[in-house]
N, C-alpha and C positions, 0 to 999 in steps of 0.2 A: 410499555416501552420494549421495543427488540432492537438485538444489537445489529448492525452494518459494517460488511467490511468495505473497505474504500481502496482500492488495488491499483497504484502508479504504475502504469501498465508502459514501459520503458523497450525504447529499440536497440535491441542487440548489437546497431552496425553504425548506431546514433552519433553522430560528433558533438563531442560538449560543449555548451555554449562558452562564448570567449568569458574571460572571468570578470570583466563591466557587466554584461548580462545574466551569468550566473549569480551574480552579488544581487540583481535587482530580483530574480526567481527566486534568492532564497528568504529576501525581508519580504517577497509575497507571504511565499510560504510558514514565514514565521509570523504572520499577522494569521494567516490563517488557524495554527495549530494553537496559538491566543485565542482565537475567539471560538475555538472549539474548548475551549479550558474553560473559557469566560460564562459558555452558556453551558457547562456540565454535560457537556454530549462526550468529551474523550474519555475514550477504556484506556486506548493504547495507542501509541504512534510512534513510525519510527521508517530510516531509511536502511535496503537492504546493501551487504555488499555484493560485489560483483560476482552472476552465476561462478564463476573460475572457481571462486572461494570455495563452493556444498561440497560437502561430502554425502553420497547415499547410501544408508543402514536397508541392508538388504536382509530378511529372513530366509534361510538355506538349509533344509536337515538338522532343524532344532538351533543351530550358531546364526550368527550374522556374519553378511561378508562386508565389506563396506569398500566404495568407489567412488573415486576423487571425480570432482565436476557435478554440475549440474544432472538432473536426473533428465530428463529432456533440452536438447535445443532447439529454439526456436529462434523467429524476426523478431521476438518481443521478450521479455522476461520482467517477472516480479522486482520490482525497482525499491516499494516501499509499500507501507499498508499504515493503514488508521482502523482501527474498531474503536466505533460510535454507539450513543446511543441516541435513536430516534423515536418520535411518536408514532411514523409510518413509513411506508415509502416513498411518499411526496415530501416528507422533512428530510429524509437521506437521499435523496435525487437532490437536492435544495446545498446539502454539503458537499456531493461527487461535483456539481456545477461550481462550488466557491472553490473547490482543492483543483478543478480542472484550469480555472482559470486563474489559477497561482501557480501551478506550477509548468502548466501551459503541455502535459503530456494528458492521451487518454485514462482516465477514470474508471474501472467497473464496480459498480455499486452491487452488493450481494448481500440478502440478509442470512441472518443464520437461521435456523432450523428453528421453529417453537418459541413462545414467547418470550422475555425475560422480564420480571418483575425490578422495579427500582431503575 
C-alpha cells in the first residue's frame, strides 16, 4: 500500500457558495470522508483555514524569523487535504474522482515517496 495525498485545490478570489448549496457540498463531503473510514483508506483529513491565518518559520543566521501570511500567493491555494491509503495509483485516482465530485473543486492526487507497508 502507499499513502496519497489528495489536495482541495481552492480559488483564492472564489465566492462561497450560497449556504443551501454549501449544506448539499458538505453532506457530499461527509459521505465521502465515511466511506473513506468505511473502507480503511483514511490516514488523515481535514479542512485548512484561510491562507491570511499561516505564519512562515523562516531559518536566518542560526534564529528564525517568522512572517504573517501565506508563504506564496497565488489563484489557488491549499484549501484541505486527505492522506489515503491506496493499492496504486488507479485506486487513488479512483478517490481524487469521488473527493472531486463531492466537493466539486479541483483534486491533485500525489503519492508520497517509497512504499508504506500496512
Amino acid at each position: 500500500m502507499k499513502h496519497y495525498l489528495l489536495s482541495v485545490v481552492t480559488p483564492a478570489d472564489g465566492v462561497p457558495p450560497a449556504s443551501g448549496e454549501l449544506a448539499e457540498i458538505m453532506r457530499r463531503v461527509q459521505g465521502f470522508h465515511r466511506e473513506l473510514e468505511e473502507a480503511g483508506a483514511c490516514v488523515f483529513d481535514g479542512g485548512l483555514s484561510a491562507p491570511a491565518t499561516a505564519t512562515v518559520v523562516r531559518a536566518e543566521d542560526g534564529d528564525t524569523v517568522l512572517t504573517d501570511g501565506p508563504y506564496t500567493e497565488g489563484e489557488e491555494y491549499l484549501g484541505g487535504l486527505s492522506i489515503i491509503k491506496a493499492a496504486g495509483r488507479e485506486a487513488a485516482l479512483d478517490w481524487g474522482r469521488k473527493a472531486a465530485l463531492a466537493i466539486g473543486l479541483p483534486i491533485e492526487v500525489r503519492p508520497f515517496e517509497g512504499d508504506v507497508d500496512g
